[in-house]
N, C-alpha and C positions, 0 to 999 in steps of 0.2 A: 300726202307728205312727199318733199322730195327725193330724190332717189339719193342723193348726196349727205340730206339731212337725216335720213334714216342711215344710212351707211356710218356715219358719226357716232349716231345714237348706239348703233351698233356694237364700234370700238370702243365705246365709252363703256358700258353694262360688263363689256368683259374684261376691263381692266379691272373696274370695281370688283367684280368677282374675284378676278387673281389676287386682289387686295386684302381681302377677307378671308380669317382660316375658316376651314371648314369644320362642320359643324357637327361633322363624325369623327375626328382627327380621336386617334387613338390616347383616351384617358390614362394619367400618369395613376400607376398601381405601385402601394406604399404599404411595407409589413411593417408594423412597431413589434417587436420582442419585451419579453420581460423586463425591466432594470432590474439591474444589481445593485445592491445595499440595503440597509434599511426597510423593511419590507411598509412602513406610514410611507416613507419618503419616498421607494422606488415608486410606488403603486401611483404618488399624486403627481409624480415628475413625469409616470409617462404619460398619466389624462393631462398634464399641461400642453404635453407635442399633441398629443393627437388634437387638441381642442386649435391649438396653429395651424393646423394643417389644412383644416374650413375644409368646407363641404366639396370643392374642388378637385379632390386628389381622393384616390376610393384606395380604402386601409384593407387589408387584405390579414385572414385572422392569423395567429404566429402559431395554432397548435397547424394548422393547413401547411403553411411554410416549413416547420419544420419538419411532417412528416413528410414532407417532399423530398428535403433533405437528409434524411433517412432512408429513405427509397434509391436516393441517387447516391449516398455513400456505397451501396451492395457493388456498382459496377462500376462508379468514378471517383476521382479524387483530386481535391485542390480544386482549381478553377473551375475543370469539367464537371465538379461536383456541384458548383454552384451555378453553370450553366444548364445545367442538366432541373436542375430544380425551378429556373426563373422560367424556363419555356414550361416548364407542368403547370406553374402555379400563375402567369401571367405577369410574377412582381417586378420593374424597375427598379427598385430600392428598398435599400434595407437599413432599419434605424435602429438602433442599440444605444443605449446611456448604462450608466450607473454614476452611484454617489458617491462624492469625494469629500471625507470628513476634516473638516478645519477649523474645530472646536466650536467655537461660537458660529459660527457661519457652514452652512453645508453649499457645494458645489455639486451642478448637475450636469454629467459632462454626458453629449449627445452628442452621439458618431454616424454617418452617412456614408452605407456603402450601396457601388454600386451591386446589382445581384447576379448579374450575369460572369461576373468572375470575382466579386468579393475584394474587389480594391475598393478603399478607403478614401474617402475624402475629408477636408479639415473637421476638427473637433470643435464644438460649439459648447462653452462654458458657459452656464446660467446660474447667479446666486438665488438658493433661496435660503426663507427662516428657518426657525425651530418648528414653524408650525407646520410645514409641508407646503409653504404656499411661496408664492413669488410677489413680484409688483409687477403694476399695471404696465410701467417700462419695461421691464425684464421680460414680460409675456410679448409685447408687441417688438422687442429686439428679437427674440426666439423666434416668434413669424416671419418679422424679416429676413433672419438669416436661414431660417428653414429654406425658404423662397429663392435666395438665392443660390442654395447647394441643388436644389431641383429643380432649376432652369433647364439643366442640359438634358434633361428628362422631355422634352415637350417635341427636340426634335428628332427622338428616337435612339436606342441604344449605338447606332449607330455612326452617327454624327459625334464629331469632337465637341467635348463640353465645353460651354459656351463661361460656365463661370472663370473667376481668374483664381480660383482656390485648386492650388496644386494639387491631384493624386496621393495618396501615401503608396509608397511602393509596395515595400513590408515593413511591418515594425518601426513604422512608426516612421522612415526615412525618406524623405523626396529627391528625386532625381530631376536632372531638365529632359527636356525632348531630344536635343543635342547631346552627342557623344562627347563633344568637347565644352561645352557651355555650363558653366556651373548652376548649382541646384541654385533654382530660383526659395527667395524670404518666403519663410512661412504665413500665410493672413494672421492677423492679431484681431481678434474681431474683439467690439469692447463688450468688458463683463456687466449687464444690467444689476442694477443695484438697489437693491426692496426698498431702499431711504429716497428714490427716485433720480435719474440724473445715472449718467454713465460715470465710472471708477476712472474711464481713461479713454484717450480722444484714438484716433486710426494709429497713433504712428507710438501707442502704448505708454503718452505722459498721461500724468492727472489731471484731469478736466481744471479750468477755473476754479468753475462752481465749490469743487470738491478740496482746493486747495486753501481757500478764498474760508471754506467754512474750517476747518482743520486750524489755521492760523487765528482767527477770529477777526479776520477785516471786513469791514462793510463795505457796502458798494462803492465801490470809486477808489475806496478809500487804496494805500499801498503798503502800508504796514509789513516791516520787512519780518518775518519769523524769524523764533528762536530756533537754533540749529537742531536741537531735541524734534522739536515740534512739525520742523520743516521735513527731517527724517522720518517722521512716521507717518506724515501724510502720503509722503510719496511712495513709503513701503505697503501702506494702506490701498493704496489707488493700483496696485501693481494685478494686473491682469491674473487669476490664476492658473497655477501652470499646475500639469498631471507628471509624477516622477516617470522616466523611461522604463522600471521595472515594471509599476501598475499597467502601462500602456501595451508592453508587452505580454505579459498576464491576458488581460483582455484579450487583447489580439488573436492569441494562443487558440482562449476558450475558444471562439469566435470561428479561427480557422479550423480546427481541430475542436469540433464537441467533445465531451468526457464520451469514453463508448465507442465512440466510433474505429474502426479501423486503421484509417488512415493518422488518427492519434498514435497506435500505439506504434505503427512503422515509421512514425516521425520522431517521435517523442518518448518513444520506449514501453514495454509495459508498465515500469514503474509510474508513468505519469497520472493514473489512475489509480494509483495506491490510497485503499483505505485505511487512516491508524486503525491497529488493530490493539488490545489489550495483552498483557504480557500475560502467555501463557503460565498457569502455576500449579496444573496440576497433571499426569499423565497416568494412564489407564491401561494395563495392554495382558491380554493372555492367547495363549496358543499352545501346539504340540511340541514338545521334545521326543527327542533319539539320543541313548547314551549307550555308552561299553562300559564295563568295570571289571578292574583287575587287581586281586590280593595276592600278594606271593609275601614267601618267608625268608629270612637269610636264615641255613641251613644248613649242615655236611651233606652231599651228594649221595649218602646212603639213609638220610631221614625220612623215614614215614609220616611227610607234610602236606595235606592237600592242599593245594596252589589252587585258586579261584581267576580263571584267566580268561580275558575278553568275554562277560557277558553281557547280555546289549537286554536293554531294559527302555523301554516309553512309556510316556505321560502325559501328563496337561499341567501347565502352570501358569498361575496370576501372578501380576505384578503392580504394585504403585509405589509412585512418588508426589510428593508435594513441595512446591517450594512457595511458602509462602509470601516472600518478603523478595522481590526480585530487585534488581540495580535501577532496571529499567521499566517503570509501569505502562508503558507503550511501545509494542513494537521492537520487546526485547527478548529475552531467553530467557530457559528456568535457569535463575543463578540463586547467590545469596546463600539462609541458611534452608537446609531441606531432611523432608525424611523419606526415608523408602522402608518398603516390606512387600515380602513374596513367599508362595509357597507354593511346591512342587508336591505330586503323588502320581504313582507309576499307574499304569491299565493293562492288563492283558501281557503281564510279563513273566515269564517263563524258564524254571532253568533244568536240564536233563544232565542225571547221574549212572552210570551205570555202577552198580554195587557187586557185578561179578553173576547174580542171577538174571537181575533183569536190569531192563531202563528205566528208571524212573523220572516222572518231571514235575519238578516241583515251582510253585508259587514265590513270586519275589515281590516283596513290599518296600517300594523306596517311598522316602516320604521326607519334606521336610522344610524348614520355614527358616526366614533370617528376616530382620528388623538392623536399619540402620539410622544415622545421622552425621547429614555431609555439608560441605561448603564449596558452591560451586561460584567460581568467575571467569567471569572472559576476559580471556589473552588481549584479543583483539577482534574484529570483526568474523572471524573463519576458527579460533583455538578457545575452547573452552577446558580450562582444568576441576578435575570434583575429586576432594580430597573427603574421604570418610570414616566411619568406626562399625564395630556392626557387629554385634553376637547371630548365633544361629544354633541350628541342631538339625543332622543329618541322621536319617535311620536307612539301615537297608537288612532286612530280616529274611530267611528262606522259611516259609513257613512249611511244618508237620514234613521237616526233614529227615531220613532215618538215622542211627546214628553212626550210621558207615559215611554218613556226608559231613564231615570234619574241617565246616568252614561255622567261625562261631558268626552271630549276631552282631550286628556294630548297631552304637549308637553314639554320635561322636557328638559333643556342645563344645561351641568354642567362639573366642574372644577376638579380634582381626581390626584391622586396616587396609586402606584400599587407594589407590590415587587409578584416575582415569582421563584420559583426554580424546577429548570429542574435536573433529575437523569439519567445520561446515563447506562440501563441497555443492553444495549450492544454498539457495534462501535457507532452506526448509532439511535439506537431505545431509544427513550427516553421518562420518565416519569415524569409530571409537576404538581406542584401543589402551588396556586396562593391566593393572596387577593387585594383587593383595598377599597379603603375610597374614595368619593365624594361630593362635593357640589353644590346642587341642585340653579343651577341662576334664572330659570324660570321656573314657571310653566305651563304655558298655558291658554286654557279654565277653569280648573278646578281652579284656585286661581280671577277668576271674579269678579264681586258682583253677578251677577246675578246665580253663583255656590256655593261656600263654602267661598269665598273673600281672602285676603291674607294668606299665607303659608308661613312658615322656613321649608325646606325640605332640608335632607340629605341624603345618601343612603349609603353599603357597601356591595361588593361582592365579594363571592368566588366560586372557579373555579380549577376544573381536567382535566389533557389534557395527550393523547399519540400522540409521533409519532414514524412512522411503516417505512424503506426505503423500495422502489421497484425499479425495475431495470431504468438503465438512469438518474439518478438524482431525480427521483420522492418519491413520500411519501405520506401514509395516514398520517390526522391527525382526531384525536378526540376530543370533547369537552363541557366537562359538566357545568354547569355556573349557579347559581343563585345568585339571585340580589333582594334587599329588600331597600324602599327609606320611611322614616317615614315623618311623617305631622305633623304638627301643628298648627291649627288655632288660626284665632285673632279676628274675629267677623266681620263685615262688609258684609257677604255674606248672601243671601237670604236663602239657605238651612242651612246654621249653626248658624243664628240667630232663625230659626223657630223650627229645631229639636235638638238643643245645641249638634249639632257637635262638640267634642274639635282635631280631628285631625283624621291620618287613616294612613293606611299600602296598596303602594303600590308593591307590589312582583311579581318577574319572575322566572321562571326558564326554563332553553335552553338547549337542547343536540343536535349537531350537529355534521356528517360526510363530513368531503372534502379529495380532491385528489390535491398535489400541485408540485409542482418544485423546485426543490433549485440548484442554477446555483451563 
């Protein structure tokens, strides 16, 4: 051969070659996700893409991708996050749909991002039926337009996209390339349509075909329509459009999964709030620490033992229920409610000196109250709880001598109470309380052989936190004094002999418990 003719043959073999892609060129790698909606209809809309997608383009599995994205949330976010995950997992692209319900007709709207920073490219609307399925048209428009949104895939992430379908920025908005150049028109891609034949031509009227059948003209024919008629063809034929909230919605999930991190520094912790059930009932006990102090009004020369500052602890339960709250989700104990509690002292102690020796004697405090209240919120942070409430207080010195000249009480009494709670944050609130009461009985101490009848009544007030902790639980706290005044009538051997005219009995209680609220 000649030296010229092989020189030819030569140039020639290696243009062909530069002509021809090669035949390792790196295969386009394609994640399908879940759809959302309907779980008949998401589940067959996404075996519709994948079956588009042909054997050509390798699907890459969504629990793979996203635990990539899991991974790459710990130490990136936003874009990096999503770059960080396309180089682990090998994907160029990412497909997400879900269902957009329109009564008789369901829409299958399919989104194409890119994976390496999770910009968006146009939405692809496919009708299908009631029965999960599409037509023969609607499937081979969905190939196409698949094909065309991953074109720009073949010459690598790279390279500027070769399709003419604008980027979405964020949410949903396009910008041009240009600083000064306005946003280029959105693609109108047409809606395939299960009855066969597209809804509407590129530039978003209704087809002929579709108008042609709508009016009832035959071929050729030109039959002008009724204006009814003419109106509903064209509203018929009209491309469907996704509202800018659903799109953002989406979008949201999408950039920000539920969970993730970079959710709740964007979007707040609330964003991931679950309804919760209105709490109705609360559970709470723990220890107290009280002083208690009886004194008499007296002449400055009476032989009156005075009972001053002594400190007594315990354990007390407490519950309330409110049945019937305002709000059955994600609201407060309000409405109508009942409470009940009871207190008894431990290891509490009192020392007398009778002149021989010292004695220390046993103190039994004990005592129970039942109420019914009406609570409502002010507003989101004040709740007011308006109540009623009998109870019975004891506090005994037990196998005292009879040089110790403080009688027995046993006080039952009738009361009302208004309290308001300040929610200083979700969960943690701050209370502060009053009550008035009437004293029915006194016990030992209104005798003859003590001080003889009494008119006693009493009022107290009261500070309260509570704290939540994980599981439903909660400190609470609780500061409480309480003051019941006397008045005598004569009759009693001590207040006829020392002209006792009355006296002051006073408490005060601070208490910690730990409770539940379910």
């Amino acid at each position: 051969m000649p030296i010229t003719t092989a020189f030819r043959f030569a140039l020639t073999a290696a243009a062909l070659c530069a002509a021809v892609p090669t035949a390792d060129a790196r295969p386009r790698r394609v994640v399908v996700l879940d759809f959302d909606g309907p779980r008949q209809l998401a589940d067959s809309g996404r075996s519709l893409v994948l079956s588009a997608l042909g054997n050509q383009i390798d699907v890459i599995g969504a629990k793979r991708w996203e635990q990539a994205r899991a991974d790459a949330s710990k130490i990136a976010h936003g874009p990096a996050q999503w770059a960080k995950a396309a180089k682990q997992t090998g994907v160029d692209a990412v497909i997400e749909g879900w269902i957009q319900d329109e009564g008789r007709r369901k829409i299958l709207n399919i989104t194409v991002r890119e994976a390496d920073n999770g910009r968006e490219y146009d939405t692809i609307p496919v009708r299908i039926d009631g029965k999960a399925a599409a037509s023969g048209d609607a499937a081979r428009q969905l190939q196409a337009n698949l094909d065309e949104v991953l074109d720009w895939i073949d010459g690598g992430l790279t390279d500027a996209p070769t399709s003419h379908l604008p980027p979405v920025e964020s949410f949903g908005k396009t910008r041009a390339s240009g600083d000064d150049a306005p946003p280029p028109a959105r693609s109108r891609r047409p809606i395939a349509d299960p009855d066969g034949g597209d809804a509407s031509d590129d530039q978003g009227r209704p087809s002929r075909a579709r108008a042609e059948a709508a009016t009832g003209a035959t071929g050729g024919g030109k039959a002008d329509p009724e204006p009814e008629v003419a109106a509903a063809a064209a509203h018929e034929a009209k491309p469907a459009q996704v509202s800018t909230a659903d799109r953002e919605v989406h979008e949201l999930e999408v950039l920000f999964p539920p969970g993730s991190e970079e959710r709740k520094d964007v979007l707040g912790v609330k964003a991931d709030h679950v309804p919760e059930k209105t709490t109705r009932f609360q559970i709470d006990g723990g220890f107290y620490m009280g002083s208690r102090t009886l004194v008499w009004d007296a002449p400055p020369d009476a032989n009156v033992t005075n009972f001053a500052g002594v400190s007594t602890k315990g354990f007390q339960l407490n519950a309330a229920v409110y049945p019937f709250p305002n709000k059955q989700v994600d609201g407060i104990l309000s409405g109508v409610g009942f409470t009940g509690s009871i207190h008894h002292s431990v290891g509490s102690t009192v020392e007398f000196d009778n002149g021989d020796q010292i004695e220390e004697d046993v103190l039994n405090q004990n005592g129970w109250e039942l109420g019914i209240h009406y609570r409502f919120p002010l507003n989101n942070m004040v709740a007011l709880d308006a109540g009623a409430f009998y109870g019975n207080q004891t506090f005994e010195i037990v196998d005292a001598s009879q040089d110790f000249e403080v009688p027995d009480t046993k006080y039952s009494y009738l009361g009302a109470s208004l309290h308001l709670d300040l929610a200083i944050t979700d969960h943690a609130l701050v209370g502060f309380g009053a009550r008035y009461f009437t004293v029915l009985d006194s016990g030992d101490l209104a005798s003859t052989d003590w001080f003889g009848p009494v008119s006693a009544s009493g009022l107290g007030l009261e500070g309260s936190f509570q704290i939540p902790l994980p599981e439903h639980l909660y400190v609470k706290g609780l500061l409480e004094y309480q003051r019941i005044s006397m008045e005598t009538s004569g009759g009693g051997v001590i207040t006829d002999m020392e002209g006792v005219t009355g006296g002051t009995d006073s408490d005060i209680r601070g208490s910690l418990n730990v409770g539940i609220a379910f």
